[in-house]
BADOMAR-716857 format. One line per field, with one value per residue (C-alpha): residue in three letters; x negated, y, z; residue number from 0. Coordinates in nm, 4 decimals, m for minus. Each point is the difference from the previous one (the first is absolute). Layout:
<atoms>
res <- (ALA,...);
px <- (X,...);
py <- (Y,...);
pz <- (Z,...);
n <- (NUM,...);
</atoms>
This chain:
<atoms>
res <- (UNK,UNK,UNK,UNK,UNK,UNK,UNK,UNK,UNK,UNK,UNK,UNK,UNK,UNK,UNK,UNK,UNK,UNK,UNK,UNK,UNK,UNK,UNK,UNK,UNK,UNK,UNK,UNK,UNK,UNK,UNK,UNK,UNK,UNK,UNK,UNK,UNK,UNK,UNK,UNK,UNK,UNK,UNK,UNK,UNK,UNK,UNK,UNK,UNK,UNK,UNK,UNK,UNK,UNK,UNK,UNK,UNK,UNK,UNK,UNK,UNK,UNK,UNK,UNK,UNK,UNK,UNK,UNK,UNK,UNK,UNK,UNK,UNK,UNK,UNK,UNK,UNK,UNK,UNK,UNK,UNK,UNK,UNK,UNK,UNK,UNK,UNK,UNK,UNK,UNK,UNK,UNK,UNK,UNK,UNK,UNK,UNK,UNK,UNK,UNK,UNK,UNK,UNK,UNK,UNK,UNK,UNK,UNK,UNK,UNK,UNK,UNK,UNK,UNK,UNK,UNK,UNK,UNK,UNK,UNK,UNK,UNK,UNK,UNK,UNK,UNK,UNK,UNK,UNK,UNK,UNK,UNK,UNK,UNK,UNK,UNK,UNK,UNK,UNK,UNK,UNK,UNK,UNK,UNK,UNK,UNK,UNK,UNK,UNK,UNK,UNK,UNK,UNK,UNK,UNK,UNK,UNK,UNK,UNK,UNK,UNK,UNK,UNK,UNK,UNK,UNK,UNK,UNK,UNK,UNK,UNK,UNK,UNK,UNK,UNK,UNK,UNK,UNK,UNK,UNK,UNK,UNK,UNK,UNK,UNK,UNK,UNK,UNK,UNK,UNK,UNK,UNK,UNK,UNK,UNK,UNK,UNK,UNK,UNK,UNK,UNK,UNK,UNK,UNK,UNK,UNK,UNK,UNK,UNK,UNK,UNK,UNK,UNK,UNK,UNK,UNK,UNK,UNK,UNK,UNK,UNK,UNK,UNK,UNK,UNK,UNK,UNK,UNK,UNK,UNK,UNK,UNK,UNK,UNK,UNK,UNK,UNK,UNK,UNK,UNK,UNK,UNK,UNK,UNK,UNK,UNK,UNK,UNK,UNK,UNK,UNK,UNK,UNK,UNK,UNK,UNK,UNK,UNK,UNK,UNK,UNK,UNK,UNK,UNK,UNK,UNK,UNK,UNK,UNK,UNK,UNK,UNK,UNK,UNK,UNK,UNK,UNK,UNK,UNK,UNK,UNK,UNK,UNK,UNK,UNK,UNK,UNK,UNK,UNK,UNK,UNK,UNK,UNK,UNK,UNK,UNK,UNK,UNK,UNK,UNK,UNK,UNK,UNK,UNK,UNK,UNK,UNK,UNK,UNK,UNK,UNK,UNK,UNK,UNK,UNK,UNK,UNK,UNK,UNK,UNK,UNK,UNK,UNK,UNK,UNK,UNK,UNK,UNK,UNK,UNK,UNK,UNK,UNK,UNK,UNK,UNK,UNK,UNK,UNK,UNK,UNK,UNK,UNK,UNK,UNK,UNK,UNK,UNK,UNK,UNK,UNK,UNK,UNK,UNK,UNK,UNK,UNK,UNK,UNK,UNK,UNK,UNK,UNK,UNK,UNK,UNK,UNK,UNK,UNK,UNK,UNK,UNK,UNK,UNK,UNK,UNK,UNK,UNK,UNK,UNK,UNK,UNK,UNK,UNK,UNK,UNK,UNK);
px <- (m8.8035,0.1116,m0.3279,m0.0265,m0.1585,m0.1929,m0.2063,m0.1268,m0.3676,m0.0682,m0.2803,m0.0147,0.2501,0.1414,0.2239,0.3348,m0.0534,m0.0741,0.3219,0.2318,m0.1383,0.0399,0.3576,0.0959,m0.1121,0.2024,0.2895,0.0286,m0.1621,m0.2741,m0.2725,m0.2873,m0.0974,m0.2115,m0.1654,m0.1149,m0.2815,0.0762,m0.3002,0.1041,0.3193,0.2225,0.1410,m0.3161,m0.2605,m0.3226,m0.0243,m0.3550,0.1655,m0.2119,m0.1845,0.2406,m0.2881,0.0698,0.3525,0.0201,m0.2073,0.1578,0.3467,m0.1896,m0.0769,0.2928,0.2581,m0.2333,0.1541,0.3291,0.0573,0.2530,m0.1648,m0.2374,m0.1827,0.0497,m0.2452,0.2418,0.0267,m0.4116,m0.0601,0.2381,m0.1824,0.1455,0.3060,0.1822,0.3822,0.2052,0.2503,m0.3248,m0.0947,0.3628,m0.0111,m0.3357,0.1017,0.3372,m0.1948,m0.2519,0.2587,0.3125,0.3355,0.1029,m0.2373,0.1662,m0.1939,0.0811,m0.1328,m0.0343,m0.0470,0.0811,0.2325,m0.1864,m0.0898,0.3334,0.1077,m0.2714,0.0811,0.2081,m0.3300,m0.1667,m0.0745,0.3382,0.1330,0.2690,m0.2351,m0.1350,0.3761,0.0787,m0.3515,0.0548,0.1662,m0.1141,m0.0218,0.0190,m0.1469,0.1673,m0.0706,0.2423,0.2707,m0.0554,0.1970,m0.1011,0.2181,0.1059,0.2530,m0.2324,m0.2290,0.2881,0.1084,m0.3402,m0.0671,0.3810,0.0117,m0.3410,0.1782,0.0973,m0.4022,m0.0932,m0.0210,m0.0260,m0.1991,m0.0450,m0.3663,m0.1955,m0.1605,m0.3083,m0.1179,m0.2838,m0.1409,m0.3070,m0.0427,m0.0226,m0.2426,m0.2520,0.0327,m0.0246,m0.3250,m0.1412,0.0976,m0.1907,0.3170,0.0936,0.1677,0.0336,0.3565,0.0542,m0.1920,m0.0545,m0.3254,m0.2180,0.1185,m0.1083,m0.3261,m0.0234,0.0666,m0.2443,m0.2630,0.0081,0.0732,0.2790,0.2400,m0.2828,m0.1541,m0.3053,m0.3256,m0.1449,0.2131,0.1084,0.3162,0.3478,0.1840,0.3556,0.2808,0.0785,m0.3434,0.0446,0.3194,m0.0951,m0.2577,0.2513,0.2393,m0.2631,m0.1392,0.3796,0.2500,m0.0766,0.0771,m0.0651,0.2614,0.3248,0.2717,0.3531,0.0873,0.2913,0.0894,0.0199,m0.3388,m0.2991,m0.3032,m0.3642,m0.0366,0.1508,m0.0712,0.0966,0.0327,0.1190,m0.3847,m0.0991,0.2616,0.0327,m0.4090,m0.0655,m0.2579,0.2437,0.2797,m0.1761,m0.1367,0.3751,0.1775,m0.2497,m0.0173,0.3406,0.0738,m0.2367,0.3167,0.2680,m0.0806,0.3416,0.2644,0.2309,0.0023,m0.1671,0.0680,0.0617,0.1110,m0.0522,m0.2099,m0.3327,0.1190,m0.0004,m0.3569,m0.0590,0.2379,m0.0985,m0.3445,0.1098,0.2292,m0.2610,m0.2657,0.2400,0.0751,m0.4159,m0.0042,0.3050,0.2094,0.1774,0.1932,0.3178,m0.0218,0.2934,0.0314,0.3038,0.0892,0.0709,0.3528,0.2350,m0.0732,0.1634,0.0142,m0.0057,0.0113,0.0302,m0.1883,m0.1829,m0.2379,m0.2050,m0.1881,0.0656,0.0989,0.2267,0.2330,m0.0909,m0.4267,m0.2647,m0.1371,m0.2928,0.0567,m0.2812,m0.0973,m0.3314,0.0392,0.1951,0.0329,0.3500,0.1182,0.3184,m0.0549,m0.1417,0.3140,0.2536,m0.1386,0.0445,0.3536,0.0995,m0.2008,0.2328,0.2758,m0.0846,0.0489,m0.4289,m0.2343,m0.2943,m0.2679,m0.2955,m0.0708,m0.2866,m0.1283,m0.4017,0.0074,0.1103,m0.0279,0.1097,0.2775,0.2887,0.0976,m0.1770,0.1058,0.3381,m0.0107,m0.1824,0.2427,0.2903,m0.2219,m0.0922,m0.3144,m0.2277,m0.3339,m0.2512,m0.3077,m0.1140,0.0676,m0.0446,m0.0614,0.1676,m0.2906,m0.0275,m0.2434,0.0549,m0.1083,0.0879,0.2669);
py <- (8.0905,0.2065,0.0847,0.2302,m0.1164,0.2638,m0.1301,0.1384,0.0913,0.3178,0.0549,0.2559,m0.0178,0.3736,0.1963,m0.0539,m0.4106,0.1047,0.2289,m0.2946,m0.2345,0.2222,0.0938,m0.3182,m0.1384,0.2626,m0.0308,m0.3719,m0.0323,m0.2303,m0.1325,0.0292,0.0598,m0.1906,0.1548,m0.2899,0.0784,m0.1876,m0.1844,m0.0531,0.1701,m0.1779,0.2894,0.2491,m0.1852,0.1577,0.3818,0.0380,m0.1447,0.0708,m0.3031,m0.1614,0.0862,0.3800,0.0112,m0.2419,0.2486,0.2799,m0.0961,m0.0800,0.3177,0.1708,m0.1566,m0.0673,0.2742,m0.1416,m0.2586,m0.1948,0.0136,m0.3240,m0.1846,m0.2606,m0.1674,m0.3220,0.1204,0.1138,m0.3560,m0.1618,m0.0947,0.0723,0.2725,0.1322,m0.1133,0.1503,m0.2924,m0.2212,0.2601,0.0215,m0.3620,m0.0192,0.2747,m0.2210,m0.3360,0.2095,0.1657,m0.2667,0.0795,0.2462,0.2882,0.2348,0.0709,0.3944,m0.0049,0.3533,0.1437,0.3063,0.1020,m0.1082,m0.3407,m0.0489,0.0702,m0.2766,m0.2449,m0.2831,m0.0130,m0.0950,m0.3842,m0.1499,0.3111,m0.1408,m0.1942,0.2760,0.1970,m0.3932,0.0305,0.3924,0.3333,0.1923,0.3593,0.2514,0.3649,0.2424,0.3629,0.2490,0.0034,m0.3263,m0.2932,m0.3201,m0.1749,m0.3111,m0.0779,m0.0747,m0.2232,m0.1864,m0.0790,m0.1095,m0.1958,m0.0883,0.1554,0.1891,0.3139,m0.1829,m0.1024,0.3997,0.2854,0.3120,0.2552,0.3307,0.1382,0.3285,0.0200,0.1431,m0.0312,m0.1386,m0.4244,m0.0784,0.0555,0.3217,m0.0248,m0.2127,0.2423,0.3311,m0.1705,m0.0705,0.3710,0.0966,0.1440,0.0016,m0.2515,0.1567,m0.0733,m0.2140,m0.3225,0.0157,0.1594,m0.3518,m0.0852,0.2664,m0.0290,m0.3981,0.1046,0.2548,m0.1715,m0.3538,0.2256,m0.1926,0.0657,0.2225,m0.0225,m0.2438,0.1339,0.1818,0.0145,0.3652,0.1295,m0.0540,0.2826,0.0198,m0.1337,0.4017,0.0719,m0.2418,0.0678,0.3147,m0.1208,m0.2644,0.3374,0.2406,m0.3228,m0.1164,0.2141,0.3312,0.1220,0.3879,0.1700,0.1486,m0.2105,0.0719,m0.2088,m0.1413,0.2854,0.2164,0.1622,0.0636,m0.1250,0.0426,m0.3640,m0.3259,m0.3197,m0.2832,m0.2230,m0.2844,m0.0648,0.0110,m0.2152,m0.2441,m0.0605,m0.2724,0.1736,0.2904,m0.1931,m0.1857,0.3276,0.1783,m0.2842,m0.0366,0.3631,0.0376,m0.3393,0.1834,0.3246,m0.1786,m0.2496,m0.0418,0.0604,m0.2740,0.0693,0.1794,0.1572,0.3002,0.1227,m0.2130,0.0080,0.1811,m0.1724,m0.3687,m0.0995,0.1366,m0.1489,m0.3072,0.0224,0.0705,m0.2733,m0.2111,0.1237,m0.0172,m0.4198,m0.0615,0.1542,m0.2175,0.2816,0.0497,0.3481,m0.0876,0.2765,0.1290,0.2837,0.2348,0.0267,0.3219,m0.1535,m0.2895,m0.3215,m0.0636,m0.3205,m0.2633,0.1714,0.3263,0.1474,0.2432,m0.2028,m0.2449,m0.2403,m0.0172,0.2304,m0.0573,0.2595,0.1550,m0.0541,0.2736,0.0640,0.1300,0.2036,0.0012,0.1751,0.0171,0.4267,0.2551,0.3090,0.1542,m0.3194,0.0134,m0.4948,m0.0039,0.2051,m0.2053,m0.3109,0.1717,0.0337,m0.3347,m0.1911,0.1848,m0.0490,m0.4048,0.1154,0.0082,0.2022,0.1459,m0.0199,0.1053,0.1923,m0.0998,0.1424,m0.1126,0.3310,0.3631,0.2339,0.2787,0.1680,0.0018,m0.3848,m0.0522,0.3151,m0.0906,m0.3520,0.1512,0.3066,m0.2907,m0.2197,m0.2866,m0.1232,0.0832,m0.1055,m0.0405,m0.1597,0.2807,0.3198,0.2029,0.3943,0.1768,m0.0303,m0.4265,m0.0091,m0.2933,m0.0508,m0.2091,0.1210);
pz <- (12.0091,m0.2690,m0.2549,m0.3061,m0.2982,m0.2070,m0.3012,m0.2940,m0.1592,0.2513,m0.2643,0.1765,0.2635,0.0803,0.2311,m0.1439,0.0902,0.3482,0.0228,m0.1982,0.2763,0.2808,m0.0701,m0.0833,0.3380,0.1686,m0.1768,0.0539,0.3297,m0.1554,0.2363,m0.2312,m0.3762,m0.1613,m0.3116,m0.2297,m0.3130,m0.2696,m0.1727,m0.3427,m0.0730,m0.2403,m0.1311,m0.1068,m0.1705,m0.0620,0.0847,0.1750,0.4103,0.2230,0.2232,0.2595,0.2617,m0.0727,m0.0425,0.3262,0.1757,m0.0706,0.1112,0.3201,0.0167,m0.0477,0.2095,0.3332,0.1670,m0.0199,0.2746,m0.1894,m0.2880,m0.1218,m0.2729,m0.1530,m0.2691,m0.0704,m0.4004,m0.0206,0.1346,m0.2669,m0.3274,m0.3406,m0.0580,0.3317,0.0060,0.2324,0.0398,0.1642,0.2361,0.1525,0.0013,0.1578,0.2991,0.0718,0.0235,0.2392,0.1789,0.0063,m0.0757,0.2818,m0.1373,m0.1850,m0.3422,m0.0969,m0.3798,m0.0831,m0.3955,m0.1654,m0.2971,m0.2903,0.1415,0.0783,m0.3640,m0.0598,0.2393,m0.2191,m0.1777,0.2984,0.1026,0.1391,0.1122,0.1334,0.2117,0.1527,0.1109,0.1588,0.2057,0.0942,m0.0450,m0.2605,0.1107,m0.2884,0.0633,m0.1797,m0.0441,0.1336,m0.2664,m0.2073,0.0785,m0.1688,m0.2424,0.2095,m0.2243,m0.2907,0.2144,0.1184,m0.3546,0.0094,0.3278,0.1063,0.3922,m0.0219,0.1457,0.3322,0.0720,m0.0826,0.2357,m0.1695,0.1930,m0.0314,0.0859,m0.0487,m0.3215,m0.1614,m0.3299,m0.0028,m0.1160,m0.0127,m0.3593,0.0524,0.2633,m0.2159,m0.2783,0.2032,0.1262,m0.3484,m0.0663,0.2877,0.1637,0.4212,0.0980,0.3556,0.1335,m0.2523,0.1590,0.3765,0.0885,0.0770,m0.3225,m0.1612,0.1887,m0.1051,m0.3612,m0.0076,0.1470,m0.2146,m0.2959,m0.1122,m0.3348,m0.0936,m0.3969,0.0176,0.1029,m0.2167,m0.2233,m0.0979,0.1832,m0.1785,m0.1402,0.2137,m0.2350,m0.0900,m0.1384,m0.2166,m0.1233,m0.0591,m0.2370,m0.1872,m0.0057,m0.1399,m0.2655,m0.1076,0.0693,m0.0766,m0.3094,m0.1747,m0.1762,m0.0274,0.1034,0.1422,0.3220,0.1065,0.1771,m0.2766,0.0922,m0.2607,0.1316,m0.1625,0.1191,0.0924,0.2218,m0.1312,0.3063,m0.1545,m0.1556,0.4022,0.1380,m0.2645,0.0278,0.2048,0.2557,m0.0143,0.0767,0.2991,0.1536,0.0172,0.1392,0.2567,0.0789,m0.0129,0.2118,0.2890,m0.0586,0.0462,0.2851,0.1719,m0.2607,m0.1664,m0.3880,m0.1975,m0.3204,m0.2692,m0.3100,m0.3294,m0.1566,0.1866,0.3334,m0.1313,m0.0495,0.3280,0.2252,m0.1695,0.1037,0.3239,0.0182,m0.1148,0.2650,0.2618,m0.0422,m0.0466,0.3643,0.0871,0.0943,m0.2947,m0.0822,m0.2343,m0.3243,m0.1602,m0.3478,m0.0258,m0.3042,m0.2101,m0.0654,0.0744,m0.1803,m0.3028,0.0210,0.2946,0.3323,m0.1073,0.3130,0.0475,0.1662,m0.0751,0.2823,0.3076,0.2579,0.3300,0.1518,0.2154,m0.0572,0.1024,m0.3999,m0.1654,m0.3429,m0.1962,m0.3287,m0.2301,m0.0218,0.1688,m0.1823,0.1227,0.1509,m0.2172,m0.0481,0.3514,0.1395,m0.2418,0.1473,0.3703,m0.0883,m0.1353,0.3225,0.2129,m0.1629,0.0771,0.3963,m0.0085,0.2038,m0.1943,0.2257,m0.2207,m0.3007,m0.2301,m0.3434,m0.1221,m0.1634,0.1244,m0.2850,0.2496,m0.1964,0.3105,0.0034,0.3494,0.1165,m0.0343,0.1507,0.3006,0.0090,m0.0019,0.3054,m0.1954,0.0982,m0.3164,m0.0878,m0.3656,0.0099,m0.2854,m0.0766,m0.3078,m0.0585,m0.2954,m0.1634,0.0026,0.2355,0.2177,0.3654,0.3504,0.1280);
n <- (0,1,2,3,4,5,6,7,8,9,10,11,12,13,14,15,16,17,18,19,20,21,22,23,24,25,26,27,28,29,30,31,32,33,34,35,36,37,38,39,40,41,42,43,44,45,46,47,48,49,50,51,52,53,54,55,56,57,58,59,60,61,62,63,64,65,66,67,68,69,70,71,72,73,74,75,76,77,78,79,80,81,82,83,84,85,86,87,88,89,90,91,92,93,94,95,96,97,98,99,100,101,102,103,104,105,106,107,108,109,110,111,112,113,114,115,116,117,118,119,120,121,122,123,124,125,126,127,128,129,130,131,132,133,134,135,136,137,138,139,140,141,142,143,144,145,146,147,148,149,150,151,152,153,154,155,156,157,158,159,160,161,162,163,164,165,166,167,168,169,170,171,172,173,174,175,176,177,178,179,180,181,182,183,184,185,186,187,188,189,190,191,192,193,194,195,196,197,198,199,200,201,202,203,204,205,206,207,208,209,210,211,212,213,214,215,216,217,218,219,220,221,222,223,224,225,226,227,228,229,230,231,232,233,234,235,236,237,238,239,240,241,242,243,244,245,246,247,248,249,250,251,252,253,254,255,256,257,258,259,260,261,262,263,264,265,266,267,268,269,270,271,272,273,274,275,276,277,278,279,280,281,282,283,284,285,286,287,288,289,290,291,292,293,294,295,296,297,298,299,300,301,302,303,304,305,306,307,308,309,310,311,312,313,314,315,316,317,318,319,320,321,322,323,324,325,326,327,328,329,330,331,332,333,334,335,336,337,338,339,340,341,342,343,344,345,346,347,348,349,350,351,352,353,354,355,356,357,358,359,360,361,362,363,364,365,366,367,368,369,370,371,372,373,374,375,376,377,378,379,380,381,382,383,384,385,386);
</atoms>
């Protein structure tokens, strides 16, 4: 009997699981799939999970029209943290050593997996199959260097991909956004109807994450005057970023925002020295959800000492990146940064500014077909809005 193992949260559980799980199967001819809710995830402590009742019942409701599909409450039965390495050992002491144990994970918990418990446990017990999105490989080498003969336990697979997690489903609810499409529809209707990931009765509805930074933009950051950019343009006023993304609620708000952008890439970074507060917060954001996003800074020049890169942090040839910067104006750091990811043998994927002051930058990045998007955007005037 050959059985897929799909764990995680599923807090809430949404379509791209059920299309991993269903290629998967195909692919490797698996008799069933067993989706497993964890009950108290190791790796994300705190952050408002929902009951193991709801999240159990809603995976039961979105794979029961799949025949080879089932449920498994093994980890919501366990007490104390989930570990992956005793619920592989648990299904081959159930199952005997004949069944073959299909362990499947995507990229970023693959990157994470020598911090798991006895990892190489877990490749002895079964084969670790490793989605991938079209065009990303993973690094086997590294985790090889890491766990000596990982690679030959691993099965990379690549599957369909949409961006979504379920992050961004819990927030798009607390936003009061659809999440039609994004969940399947007696999901949707189970979500709705307990009110879950909701603000607390009767307690006044949240501003999104861009209303508020709007506020924090129009409190900290913008400043009256005459002031020549960087650009060479004379502007009657500035925003100084830097007093948004160096404040601690500022800081929190972009990288989660922009962590909900740039679901799917492998690095991201910009320009020093807007860029680096931010893809530190994202970078930060990214590892307390436990799919951590490696952040990297291009510098204006080389080094002068050490490396002498260009670079700094981390970023892997050939990686699907996110370039990032606090304000576009005529994109002059955000192209510059374009140029020198590139030049690594990098895709850029996505284009990202918090602040579009509208003066040809994202013109040009869209007239090039980068992918561009700002949370805010600002008139000639200073007047700020959602963009």
């Amino acid at each position: 009997m050959k059985l897929g193992i799909l764990g995680g949260t599923f807090d809430p559980i949404h379509c791209g699981h059920l299309i991993i799980a269903e290629e998967v199967r195909v692919r490797l001819g698996l008799d069933r799939v067993s989706f497993i809710p964890a009950g108290e995830p190791w790796l994300r402590e705190g952050g408002g999970i929902a009951s193991g009742e709801h999240r159990l019942q809603m995976v039961r409701l979105a794979i029961s029209s799949n025949p080879f599909f089932e449920l498994s409450t093994i980890e919501l039965e366990h007490q104390g943290p989930s570990y992956s390495i005793d619920t592989i050992t648990q299904l081959r002491d159930e199952l005997g050593p004949d069944a073959e144990l299909y362990f499947i994970i995507g990229p970023d918990a693959l990157r994470q997996l020598p911090l798991w418990k006895e990892p190489g446990r877990i490749l002895e017990l079964s084969r670790v199959v490793a989605v991938r999105r079209p065009e990303y490989s993973p690094d086997l080498a590294s985790l090889d260097s890491a766990i000596p003969g990982a690679s030959s336990q691993i099965i990379p697979i690549e599957t369909p991909w949409i961006e979504v997690s379920s992050t961004e489903v819990r927030n798009r609810i607390r936003d009061g956004l659809s999440i039609r499409y994004l969940v399947p529809e007696a999901v949707e209707r189970y979500i709705r109807e307990h009110g879950l990931y909701l603000p607390p009765s009767g307690q006044k509805k949240q501003k999104s994450s861009d209303e508020r930074l709007l506020e924090i933009v129009k409190e900290r950051a913008l400043i009256r005057g005459e002031f020549t950019l960087s650009s060479g343009l004379v502007s009657p006023y500035y925003f100084d970023l830097r007093r948004v993304t160096l404040w601690p609620e500022g800081a929190h708000l972009i990288g989660r925002r922009v962590l909900e952008l740039t679901r799917g890439v492998d690095a991201i970074g910009g320009m020093m020295i807007g860029a680096d507060p931010i893809v530190a917060s994202v970078a930060l954001v990214s590892q307390m959800e436990g799919k951590p996003i490696p952040a990297f800074i291009v510098r204006t020049e080389p080094k002068k000492h050490g490396t002498q890169n260009f670079i700094e942090g981390e970023l892997t040839k050939g990686s699907r990146v996110a370039i990032i910067d606090d304000v576009i104006t005529t994109g002059g750091s955000i192209l510059r940064a374009i140029e020198v990811v590139e030049g690594e043998g990098c895709r850029v994927v996505k284009v990202i500014a918090i602040l579009d002051r509208k003066q040809g930058g994202s013109e040009e990045l869209k007239r090039r077909g980068y992918d561009f998007t700002a949370l805010l955007v600002a008139d000639e005037g200073g007047e700020v809005g959602i963009a």
